[in-house]
C-alpha positions as CSV (number, residue, x, y, z in Angstrom):
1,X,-48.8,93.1,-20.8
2,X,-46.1,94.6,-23.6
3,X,-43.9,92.1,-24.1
4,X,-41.2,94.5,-25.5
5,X,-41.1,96.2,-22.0
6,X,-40.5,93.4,-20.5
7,X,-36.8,92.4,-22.5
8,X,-34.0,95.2,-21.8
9,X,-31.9,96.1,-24.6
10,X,-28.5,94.9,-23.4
11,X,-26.4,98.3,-22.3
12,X,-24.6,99.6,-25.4
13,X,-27.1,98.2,-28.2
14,X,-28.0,101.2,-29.7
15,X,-24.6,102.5,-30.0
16,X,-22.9,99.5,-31.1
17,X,-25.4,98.8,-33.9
18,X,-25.1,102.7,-34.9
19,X,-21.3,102.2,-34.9
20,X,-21.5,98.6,-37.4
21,X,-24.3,99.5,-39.2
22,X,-22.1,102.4,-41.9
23,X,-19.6,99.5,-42.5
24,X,-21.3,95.9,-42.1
25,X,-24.3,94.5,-42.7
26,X,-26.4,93.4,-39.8
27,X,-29.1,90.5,-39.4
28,X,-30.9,88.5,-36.9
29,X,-30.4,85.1,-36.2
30,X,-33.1,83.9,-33.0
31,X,-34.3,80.7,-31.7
32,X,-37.2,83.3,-31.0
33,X,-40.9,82.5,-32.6
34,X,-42.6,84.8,-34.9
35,X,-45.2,85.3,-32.1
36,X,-42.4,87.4,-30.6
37,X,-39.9,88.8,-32.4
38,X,-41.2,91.4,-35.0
39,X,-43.0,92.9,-31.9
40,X,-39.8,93.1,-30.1
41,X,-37.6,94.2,-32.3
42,X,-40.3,97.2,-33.3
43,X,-40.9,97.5,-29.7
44,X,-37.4,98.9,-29.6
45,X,-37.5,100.1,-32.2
46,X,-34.1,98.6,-33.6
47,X,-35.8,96.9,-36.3
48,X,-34.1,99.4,-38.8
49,X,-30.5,98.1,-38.4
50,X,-31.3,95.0,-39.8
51,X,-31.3,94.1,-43.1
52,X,-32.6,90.2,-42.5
53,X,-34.5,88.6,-39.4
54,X,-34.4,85.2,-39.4
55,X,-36.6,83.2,-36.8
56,X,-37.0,79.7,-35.4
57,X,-40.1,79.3,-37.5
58,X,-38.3,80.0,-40.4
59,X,-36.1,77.0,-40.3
60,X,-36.1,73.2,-39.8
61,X,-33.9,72.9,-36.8
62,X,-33.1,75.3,-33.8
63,X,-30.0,76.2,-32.5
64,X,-27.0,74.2,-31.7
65,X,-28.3,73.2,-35.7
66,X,-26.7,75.8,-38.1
67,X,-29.8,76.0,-39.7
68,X,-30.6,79.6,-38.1
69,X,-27.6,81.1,-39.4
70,X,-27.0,79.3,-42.7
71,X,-30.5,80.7,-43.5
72,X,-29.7,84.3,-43.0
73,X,-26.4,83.6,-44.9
74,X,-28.3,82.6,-47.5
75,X,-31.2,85.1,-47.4
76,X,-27.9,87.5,-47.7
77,X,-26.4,86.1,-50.6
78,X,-22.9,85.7,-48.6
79,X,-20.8,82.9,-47.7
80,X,-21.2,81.4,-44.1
81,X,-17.5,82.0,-44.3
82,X,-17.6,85.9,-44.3
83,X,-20.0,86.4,-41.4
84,X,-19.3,87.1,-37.6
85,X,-21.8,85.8,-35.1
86,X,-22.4,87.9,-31.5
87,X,-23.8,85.1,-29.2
88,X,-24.4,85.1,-25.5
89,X,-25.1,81.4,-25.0
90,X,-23.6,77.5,-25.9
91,X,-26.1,76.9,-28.0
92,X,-25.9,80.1,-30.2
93,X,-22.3,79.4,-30.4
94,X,-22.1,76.1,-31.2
95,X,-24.5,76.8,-34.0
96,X,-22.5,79.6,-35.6
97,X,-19.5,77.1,-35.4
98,X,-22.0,74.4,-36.7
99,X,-22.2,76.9,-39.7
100,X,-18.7,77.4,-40.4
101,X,-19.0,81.3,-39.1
102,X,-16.9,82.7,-36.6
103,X,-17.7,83.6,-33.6
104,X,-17.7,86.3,-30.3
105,X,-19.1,85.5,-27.1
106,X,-20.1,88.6,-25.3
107,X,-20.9,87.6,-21.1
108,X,-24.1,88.0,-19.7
109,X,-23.7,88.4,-16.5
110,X,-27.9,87.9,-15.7
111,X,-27.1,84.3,-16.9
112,X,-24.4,83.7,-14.6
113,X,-21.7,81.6,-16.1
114,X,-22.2,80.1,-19.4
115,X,-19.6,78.1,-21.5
116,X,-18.7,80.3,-23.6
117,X,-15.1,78.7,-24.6
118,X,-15.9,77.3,-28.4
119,X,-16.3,81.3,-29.4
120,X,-13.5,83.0,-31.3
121,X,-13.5,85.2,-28.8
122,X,-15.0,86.5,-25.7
123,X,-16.2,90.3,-24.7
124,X,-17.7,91.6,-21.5
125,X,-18.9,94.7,-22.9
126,X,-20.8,96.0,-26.4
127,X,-18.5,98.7,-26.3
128,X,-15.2,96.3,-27.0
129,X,-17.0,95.2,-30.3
130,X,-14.4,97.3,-32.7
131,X,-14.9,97.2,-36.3
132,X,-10.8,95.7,-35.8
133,X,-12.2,93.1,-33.9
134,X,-14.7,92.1,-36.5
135,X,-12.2,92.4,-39.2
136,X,-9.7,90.5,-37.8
137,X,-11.6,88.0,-36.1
């Protein structure tokens, strides 16, 4: 079957990334395999919002290891400092910690409830992902 079918964009993910993408730069941090993820993110066609896509094949260690994000960091040429993380589960956020980035949680409610208390901060919705929010985060 298509596997990009098969994975709903999250509600809002068009608009949010349409809304960032004039005043920040965006990337792709997954604990996805290269057998998926260019597919998928071409699929939905929201490949073009990304400047870097960084994949679990691409690194030593998966996710809680900050070795995901400290890659695209460094693909980016920015300090691990300077970037903000959008996770959905412990493990993502543990590794943006693990990386010295900050962190927001947004709720999923199809996972139930996840432990999302070691992000910066926590969102229910795309939609309250300001670009104040980012900046003061």
């Amino acid at each position: 079957g298509h596997l990009e079918e098969s994975i709903p964009l999250r509600e809002g993910t068009i608009e949010i990334l349409e809304r960032l993408r004039p005043q920040f730069r965006l990337a792709v941090g997954t604990s996805a395999h290269r057998l998926f993820v260019p597919r998928m993110l071409e699929g939905l066609d929201i490949r073009k919002y990304f400047e870097v896509v960084i994949m679990a094949d691409d690194v030593p260690r998966g996710k809680p290891e900050p070795d995901v994000y400290l890659a695209v960091a460094e693909r980016m040429k920015v300090a691990p400092e300077e970037c903000v993380v959008i996770e959905d589960a412990a493990n993502g956020i543990a590794a943006a910690k693990n990386a010295r980035m900050r962190c927001i949680a947004i709720r999923d409610e199809a996972h139930g409830e996840r432990d999302l208390s070691h992000a910066d901060s926590i969102i229910d919705h795309f939609n309250q992902l300001t670009p104040e929010l980012l900046e003061k985060i």
